[in-house]
C-alpha positions as CSV (number, residue, x, y, z in Angstrom):
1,X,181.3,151.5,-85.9
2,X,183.7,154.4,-85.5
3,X,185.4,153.1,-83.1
4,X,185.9,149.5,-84.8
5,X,187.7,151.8,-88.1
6,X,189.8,153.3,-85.1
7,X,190.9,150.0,-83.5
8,X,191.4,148.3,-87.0
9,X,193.5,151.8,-88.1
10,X,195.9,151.3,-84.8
11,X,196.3,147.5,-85.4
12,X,197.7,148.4,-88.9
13,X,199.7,150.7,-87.4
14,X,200.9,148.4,-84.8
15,X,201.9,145.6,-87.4
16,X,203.8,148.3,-89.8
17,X,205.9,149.4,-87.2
18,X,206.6,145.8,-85.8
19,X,207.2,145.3,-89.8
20,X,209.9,148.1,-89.6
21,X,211.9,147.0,-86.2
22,X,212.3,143.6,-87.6
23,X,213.8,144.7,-90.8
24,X,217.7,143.7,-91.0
25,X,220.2,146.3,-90.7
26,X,223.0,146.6,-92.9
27,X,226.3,148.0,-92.2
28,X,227.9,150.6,-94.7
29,X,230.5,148.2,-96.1
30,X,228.4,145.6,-97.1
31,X,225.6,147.8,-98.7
32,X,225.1,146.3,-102.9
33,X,225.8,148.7,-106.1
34,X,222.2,147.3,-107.3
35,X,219.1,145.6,-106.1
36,X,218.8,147.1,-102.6
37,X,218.8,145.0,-99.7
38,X,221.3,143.0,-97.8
39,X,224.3,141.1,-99.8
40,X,223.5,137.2,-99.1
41,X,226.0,135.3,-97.3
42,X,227.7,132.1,-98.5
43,X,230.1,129.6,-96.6
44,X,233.7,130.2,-95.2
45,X,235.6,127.3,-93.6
46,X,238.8,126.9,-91.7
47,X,240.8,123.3,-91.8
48,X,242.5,124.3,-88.8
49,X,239.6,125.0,-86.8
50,X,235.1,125.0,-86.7
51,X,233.2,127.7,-86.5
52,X,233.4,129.2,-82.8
53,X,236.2,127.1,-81.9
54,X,239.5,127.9,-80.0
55,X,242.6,128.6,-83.1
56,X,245.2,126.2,-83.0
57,X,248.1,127.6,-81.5
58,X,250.2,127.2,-84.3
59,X,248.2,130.3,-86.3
60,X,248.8,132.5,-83.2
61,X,251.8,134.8,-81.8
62,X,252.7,132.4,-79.4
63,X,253.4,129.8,-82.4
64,X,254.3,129.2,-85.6
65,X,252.1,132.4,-86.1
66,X,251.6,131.3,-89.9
67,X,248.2,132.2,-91.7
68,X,245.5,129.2,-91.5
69,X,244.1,127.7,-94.7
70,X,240.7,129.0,-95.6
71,X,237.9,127.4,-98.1
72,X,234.9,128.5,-99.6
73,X,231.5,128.2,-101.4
74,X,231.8,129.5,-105.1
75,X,230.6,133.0,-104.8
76,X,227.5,134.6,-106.2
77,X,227.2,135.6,-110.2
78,X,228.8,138.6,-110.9
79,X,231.8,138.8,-108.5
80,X,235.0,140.5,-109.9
81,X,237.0,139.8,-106.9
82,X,236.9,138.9,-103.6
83,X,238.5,140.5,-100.1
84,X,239.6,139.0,-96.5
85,X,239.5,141.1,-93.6
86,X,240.7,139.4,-90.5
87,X,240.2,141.3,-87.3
88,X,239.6,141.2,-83.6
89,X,236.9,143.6,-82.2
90,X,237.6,142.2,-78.4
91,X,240.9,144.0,-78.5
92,X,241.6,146.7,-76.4
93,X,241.5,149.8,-78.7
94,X,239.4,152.6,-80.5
95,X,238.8,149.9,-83.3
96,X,239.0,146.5,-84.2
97,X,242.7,145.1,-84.4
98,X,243.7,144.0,-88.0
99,X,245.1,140.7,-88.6
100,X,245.2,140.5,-92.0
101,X,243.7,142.0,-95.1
102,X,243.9,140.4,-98.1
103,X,242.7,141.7,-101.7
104,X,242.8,140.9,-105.3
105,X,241.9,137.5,-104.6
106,X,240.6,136.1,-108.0
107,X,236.7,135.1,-108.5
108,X,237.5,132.0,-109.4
109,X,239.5,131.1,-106.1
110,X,237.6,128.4,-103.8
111,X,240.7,128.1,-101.0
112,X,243.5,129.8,-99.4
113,X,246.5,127.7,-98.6
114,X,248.0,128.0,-95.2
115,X,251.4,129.5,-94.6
116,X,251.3,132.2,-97.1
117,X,254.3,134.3,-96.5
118,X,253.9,138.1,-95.2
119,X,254.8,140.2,-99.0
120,X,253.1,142.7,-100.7
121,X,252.2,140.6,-103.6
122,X,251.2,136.7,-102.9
123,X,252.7,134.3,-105.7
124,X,250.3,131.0,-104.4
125,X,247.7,132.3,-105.3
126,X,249.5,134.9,-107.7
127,X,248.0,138.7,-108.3
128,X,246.3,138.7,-105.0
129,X,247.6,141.9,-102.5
130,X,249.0,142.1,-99.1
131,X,248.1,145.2,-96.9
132,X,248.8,146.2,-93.6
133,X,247.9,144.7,-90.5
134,X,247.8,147.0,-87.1
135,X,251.6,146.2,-86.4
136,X,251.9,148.2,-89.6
137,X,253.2,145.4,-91.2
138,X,252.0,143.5,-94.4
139,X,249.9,139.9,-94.1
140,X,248.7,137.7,-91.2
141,X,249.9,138.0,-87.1
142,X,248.4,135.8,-85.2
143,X,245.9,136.2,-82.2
144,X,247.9,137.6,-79.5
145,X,246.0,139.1,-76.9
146,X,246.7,140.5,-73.7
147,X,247.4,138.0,-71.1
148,X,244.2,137.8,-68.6
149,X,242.4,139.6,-71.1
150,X,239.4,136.7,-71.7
151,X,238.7,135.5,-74.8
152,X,239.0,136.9,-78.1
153,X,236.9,136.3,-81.3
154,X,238.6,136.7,-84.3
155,X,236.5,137.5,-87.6
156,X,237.3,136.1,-90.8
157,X,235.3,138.1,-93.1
158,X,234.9,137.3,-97.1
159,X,233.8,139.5,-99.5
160,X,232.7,139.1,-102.8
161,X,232.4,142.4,-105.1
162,X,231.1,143.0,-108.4
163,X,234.4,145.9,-109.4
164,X,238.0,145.1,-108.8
165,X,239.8,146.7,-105.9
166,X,243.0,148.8,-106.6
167,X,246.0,147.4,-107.9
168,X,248.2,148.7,-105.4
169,X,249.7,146.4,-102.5
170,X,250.1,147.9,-98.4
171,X,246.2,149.3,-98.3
172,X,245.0,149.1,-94.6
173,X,241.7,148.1,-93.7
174,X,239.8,151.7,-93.8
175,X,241.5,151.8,-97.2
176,X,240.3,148.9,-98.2
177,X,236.7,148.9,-97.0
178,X,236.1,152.2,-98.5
179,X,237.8,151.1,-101.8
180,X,235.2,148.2,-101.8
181,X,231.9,150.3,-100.3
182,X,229.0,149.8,-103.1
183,X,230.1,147.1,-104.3
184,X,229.6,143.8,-102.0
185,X,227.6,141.2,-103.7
186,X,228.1,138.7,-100.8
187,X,229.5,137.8,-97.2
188,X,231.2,135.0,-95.7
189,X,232.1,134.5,-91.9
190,X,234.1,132.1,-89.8
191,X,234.8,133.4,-85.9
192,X,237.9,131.8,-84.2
193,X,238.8,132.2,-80.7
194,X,241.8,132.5,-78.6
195,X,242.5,133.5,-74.5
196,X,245.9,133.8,-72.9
């Protein structure tokens, strides 16, 4: 009998910690104000290219390089404003390169239209904010890796938040992701690739 409690004691064990590891993990900038728990996730699209695909050539440095059109879900309840962070983890340096950063963008916003131009302030949409890239310039560059260097994946990252980020245009992306920290309702994700 004892050693039935003992064996039924170690299987509850056994399941609470399996319970744990399989628990989701959430990075600090996408942590919620309220309610615990992960933000849920909602849809980003690209016209210019699907989900996991190679970017057109005209979005990259060895094009056109002008900014891709983007749509999206409507965002969850509660979102003040939403934020795109466009980077390239594959790239090699300390951190993930910055492509773009984008902020301000109105809740009510479904798309972004391609070509918008590299200023501080965007007029189409209007009151949404530029910041720097890692050139140390203001909107989108393109994917332009190093040659040989395989293929990059390029994260399109949408954020809705339930507080309105600062009203002040040239924020970088550590700016920005602290600026917004506690306060993501909801992600959205496209991944684009390009290899030289």
């Amino acid at each position: 009998m004892l050693q039935r409690a003992i064996q039924a004691t170690a299987v509850t064990i056994l399941m609470f910690g399996a319970a744990v590891l399989a628990a989701p993990v959430t990075s600090l900038d996408s942590t919620r104000t309220t309610g615990g728990g992960p933000p849920a996730m909602w849809t980003l699209k690209c016209a210019a290219f699907d989900a996991g695909a190679k970017i057109p050539k005209r979005h990259t440095g060895d094009g056109e390089d002008v900014s891709p059109a983007l749509a999206w879900a409507v965002p969850p309840a509660g979102t003040k404003e939403l934020v795109l962070v466009v980077d390239d983890p594959d790239a090699p340096s300390p951190e993930p390169w910055v492509h773009w950063v984008l902020y301000k963008i109105p809740a009510k916003l479904t798309s972004l239209p391609e070509g918008i131009p590299p200023t501080p302030s965007v007029t189409t949409p209007p009151g949404v904010l530029q910041g720097k890239n890692s050139w140390g310039g203001l909107g989108w560059r393109g994917p332009s890796p190093p040659r040989g260097h395989g293929v990059h994946h390029y994260h399109f990252k949408l954020y809705a938040l339930d507080a309105p980020m600062p009203d002040r245009a040239g924020l970088d992306k550590r700016a920005v992701l602290g600026a917004m920290k506690g306060h993501v309702l909801s992600e959205a994700e496209i991944v684009g690739t390009y290899e030289r």
